[in-house]
C-alpha positions in Angstrom: 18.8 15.8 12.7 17.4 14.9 9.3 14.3 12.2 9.5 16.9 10.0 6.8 19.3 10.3 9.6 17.2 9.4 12.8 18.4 6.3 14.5 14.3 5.7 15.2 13.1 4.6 12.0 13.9 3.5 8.9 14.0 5.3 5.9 13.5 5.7 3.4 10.7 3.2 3.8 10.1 0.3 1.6 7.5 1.2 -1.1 5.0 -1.4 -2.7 2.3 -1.2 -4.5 -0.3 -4.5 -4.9 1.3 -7.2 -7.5 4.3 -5.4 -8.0 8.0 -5.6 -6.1 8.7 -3.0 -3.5 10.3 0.5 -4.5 12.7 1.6 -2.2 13.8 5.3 -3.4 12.5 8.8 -2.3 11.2 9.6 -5.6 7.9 10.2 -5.9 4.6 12.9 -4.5 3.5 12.0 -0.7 0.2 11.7 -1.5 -0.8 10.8 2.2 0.1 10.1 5.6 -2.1 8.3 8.6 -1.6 7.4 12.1 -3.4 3.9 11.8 -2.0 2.3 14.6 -0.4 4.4 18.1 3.3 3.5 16.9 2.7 3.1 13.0 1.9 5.4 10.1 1.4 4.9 6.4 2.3 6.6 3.5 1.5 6.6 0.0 3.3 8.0 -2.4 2.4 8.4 -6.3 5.4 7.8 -8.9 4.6 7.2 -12.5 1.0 7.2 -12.7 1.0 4.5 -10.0 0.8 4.6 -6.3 2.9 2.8 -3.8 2.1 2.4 0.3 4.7 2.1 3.1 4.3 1.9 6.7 6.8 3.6 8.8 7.1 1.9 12.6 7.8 3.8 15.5 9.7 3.3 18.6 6.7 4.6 20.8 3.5 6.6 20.5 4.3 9.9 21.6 7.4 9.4 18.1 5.0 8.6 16.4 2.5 10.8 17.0 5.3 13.5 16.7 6.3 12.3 13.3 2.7 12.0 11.8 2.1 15.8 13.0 5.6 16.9 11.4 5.0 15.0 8.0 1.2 16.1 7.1 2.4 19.4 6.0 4.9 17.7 3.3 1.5 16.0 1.8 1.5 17.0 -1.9 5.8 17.5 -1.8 8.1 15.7 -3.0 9.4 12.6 -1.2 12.9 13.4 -1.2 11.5 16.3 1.3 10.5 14.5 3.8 14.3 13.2 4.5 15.1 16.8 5.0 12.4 17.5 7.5 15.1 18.6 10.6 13.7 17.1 13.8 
């Protein structure tokens, strides 16, 4: 199953950056991913010159740990990748 296509999150997640309205596309470089809560990760993505944050909740810890471990090696790709990640 593609990570766009998992009934466990939401995606793609809604981008904002600080003073601006939210982005919501998968456009962009992952430019980051963190674990900073058990069931929560952030993102940020640069797009333009500019870079946007989204936090991604999880269902439970062990999904999100699962997720943050599968994402990290997409850091640097293109957004649009990380809906193809199969899992």
């Amino acid at each position: 199953m593609r990570l766009r296509e998992h009934p466990k999150i939401q995606w793609p997640p809604s981008w904002a950056e600080l003073d601006e309205s939210p982005l919501r596309a998968e456009e962009g470089i992952l430019r980051e991913v963190n674990l900073i809560e058990p069931m929560k990760l952030l993102l940020s993505n640069e797009m333009d010159g500019k870079v946007y944050f989204a936090e991604i909740d999880c269902s439970n810890a062990a999904f999100a740990s699962r997720l943050h471990e599968k994402i990290k090696p997409i850091v640097g790709r293109p957004i649009r990748e990380l809906g193809e990640l199969d899992f």
